[in-house]
PLY file of the C-alpha trace (Angstrom):
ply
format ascii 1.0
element vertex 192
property float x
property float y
property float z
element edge 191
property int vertex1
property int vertex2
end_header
7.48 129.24 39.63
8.36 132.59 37.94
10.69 132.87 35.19
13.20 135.31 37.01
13.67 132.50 40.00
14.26 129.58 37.57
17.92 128.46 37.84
18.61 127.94 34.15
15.74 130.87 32.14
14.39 130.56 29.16
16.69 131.61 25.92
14.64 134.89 25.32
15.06 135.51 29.40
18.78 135.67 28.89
18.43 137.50 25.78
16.58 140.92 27.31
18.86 140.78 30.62
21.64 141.02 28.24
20.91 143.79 26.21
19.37 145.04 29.53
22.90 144.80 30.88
24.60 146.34 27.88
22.15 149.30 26.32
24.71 150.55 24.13
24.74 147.26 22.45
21.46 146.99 21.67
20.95 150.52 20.60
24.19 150.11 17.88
22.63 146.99 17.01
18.56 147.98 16.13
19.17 151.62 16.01
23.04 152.95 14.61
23.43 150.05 12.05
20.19 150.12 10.76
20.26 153.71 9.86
23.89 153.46 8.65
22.65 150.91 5.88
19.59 153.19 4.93
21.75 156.53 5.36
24.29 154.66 2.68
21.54 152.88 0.68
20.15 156.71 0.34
23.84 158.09 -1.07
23.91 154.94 -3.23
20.46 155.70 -4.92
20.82 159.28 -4.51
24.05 159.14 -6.43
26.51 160.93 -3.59
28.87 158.14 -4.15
29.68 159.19 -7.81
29.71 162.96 -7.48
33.11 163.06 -6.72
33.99 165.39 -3.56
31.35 168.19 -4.14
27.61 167.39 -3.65
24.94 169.64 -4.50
22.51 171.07 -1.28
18.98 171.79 -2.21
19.94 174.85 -3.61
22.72 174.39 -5.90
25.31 175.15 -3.69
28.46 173.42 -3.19
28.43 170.83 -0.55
31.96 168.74 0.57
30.51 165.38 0.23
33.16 164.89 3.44
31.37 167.54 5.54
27.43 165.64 4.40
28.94 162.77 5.21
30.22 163.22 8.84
27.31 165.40 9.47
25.17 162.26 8.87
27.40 160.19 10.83
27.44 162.72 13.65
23.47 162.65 13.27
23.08 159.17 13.99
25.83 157.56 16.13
24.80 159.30 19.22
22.18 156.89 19.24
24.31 154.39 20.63
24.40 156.19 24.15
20.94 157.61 23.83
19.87 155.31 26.68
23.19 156.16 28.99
23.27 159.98 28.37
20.06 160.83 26.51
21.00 165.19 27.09
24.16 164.46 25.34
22.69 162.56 22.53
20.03 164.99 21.36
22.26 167.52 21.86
24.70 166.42 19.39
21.89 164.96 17.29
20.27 168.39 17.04
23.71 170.43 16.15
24.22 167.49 13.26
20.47 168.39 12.16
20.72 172.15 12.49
24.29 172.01 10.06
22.55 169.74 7.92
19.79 171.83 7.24
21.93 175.35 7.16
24.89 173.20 4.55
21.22 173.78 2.42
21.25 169.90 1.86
19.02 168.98 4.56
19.00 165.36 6.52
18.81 162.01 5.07
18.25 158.96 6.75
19.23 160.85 9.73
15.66 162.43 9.91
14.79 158.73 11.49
17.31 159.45 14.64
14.84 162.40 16.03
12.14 160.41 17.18
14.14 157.80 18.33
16.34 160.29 20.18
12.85 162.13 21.60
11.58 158.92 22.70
14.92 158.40 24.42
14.82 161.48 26.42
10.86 161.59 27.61
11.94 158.06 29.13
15.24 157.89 30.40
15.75 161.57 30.62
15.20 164.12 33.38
11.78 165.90 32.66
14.00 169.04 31.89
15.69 167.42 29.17
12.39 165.71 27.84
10.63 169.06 27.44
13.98 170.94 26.61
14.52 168.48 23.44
10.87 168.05 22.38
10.70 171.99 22.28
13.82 171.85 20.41
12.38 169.51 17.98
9.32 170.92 17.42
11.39 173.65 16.34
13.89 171.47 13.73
10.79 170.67 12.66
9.27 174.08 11.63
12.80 174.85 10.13
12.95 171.87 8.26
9.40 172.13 6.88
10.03 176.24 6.00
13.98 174.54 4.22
11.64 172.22 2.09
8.88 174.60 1.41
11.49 177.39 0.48
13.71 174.47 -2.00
10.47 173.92 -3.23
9.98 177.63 -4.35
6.84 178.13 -2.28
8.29 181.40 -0.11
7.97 183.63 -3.37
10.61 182.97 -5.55
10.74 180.42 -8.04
14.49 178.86 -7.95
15.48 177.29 -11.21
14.89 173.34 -11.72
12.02 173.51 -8.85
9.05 174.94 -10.82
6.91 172.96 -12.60
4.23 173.82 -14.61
1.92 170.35 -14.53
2.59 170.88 -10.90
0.04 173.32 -10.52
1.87 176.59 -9.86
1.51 178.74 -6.76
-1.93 178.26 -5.91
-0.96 174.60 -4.79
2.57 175.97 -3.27
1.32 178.85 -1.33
-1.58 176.31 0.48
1.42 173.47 1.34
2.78 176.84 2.85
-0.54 177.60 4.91
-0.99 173.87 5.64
2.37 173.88 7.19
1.59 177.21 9.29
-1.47 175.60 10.52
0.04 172.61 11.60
2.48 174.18 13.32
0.33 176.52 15.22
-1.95 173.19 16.14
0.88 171.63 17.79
1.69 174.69 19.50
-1.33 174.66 21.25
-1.38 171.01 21.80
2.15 171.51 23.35
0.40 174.13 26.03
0 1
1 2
2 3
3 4
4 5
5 6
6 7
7 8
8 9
9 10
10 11
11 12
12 13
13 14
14 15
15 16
16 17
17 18
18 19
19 20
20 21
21 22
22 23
23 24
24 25
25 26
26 27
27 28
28 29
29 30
30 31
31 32
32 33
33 34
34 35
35 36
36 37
37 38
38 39
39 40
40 41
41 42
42 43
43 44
44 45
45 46
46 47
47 48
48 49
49 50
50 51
51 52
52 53
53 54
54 55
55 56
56 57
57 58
58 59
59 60
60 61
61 62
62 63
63 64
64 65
65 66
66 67
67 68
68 69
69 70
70 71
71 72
72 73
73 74
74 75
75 76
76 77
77 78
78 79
79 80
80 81
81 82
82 83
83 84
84 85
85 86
86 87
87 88
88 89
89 90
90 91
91 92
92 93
93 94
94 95
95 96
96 97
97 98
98 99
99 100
100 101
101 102
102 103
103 104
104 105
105 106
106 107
107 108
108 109
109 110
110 111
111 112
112 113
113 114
114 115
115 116
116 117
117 118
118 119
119 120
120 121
121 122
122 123
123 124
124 125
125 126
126 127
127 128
128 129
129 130
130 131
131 132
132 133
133 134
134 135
135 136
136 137
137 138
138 139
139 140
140 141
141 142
142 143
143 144
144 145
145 146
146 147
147 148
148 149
149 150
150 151
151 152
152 153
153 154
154 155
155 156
156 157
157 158
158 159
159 160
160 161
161 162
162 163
163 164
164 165
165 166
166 167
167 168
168 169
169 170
170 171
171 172
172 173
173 174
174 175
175 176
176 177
177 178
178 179
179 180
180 181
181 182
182 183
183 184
184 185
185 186
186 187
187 188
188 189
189 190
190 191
């Protein structure tokens, strides 16, 4: 007799039907609180705790460690409805992203909630909103490779406390910059 016509299922039976019942549980359960601990275990080591209100971006510039905070929070609990309203969800998950990397700080553990929000939207999103938001992360992707490769000091300039000389100096610099290009013209055309 099949497990779905047995009057009294097995325990792991009951177990998917209810998260199957409730997505939003599940996905605050495996996806929100997870990445809450790692987002806060990353301010712990990173030392965001201590540094009072102001936090320092990639660049040196002044960050409200409110503002990094809520944009990481605004990165990653969409994920709780990513299954209901998966649009919504990458839409806010994107904006959170895109502020993140323009504050000149960049994401944290947040990074981890684009896949997880792509993956969300190729299956339980319309086809529009699958290719809209994997074009759109392709994209954050590009942007946030250029934001690291330019806080690195690879676009030209050489920003203070980036530049190292055992590093090995441009040479090395200006081919993580071609790398990058290449990569993302590769996926272009994998994309097509």
């Amino acid at each position: 007799m099949p497990e779905t016509l047995l009057p009294n299922p097995p325990a792991h039976v009951r177990a998917v039907r209810f998260f199957e019942a409730r997505p939003w549980l599940g996905d605050t359960l495996f996806k929100v609180l997870p990445l809450l601990g790692l987002s806060s275990l990353f301010w712990l080591i990173g030392g965001g705790v201590t540094a009072g209100l102001l936090g320092t971006g990639m660049f040196g510039v002044s960050v409200h460690l409110p503002v990094m905070i809520g944009f990481e929070l605004l990165a990653i609990l969409p994920l709780a409805f990513c299954r209901i309203r998966p649009g919504l969800a990458a839409g806010l998950i994107s904006f959170a992203c895109l502020c993140q990397i323009l504050a000149m700080y960049g994401p944290g553990a947040s990074a981890f909630s684009v896949p997880l929000v792509v993956y969300a939207c190729a299956k339980y999103g319309s086809r529009r909103v699958s290719l809209g938001y994997l074009g759109l992360a392709v994209l954050g992707a590009l942007l946030m490779g250029v934001h690291v490769v330019a806080a690195a000091g690879v676009l030209g300039q050489q920003l203070p406390g980036t530049y190292h000389p055992d590093w090995g100096g441009d040479a090395v610099h200006r081919g993580t910059y071609h790398r990058l290009l290449r990569c993302g013209g590769g996926l272009g055309l994998a994309l097509r």
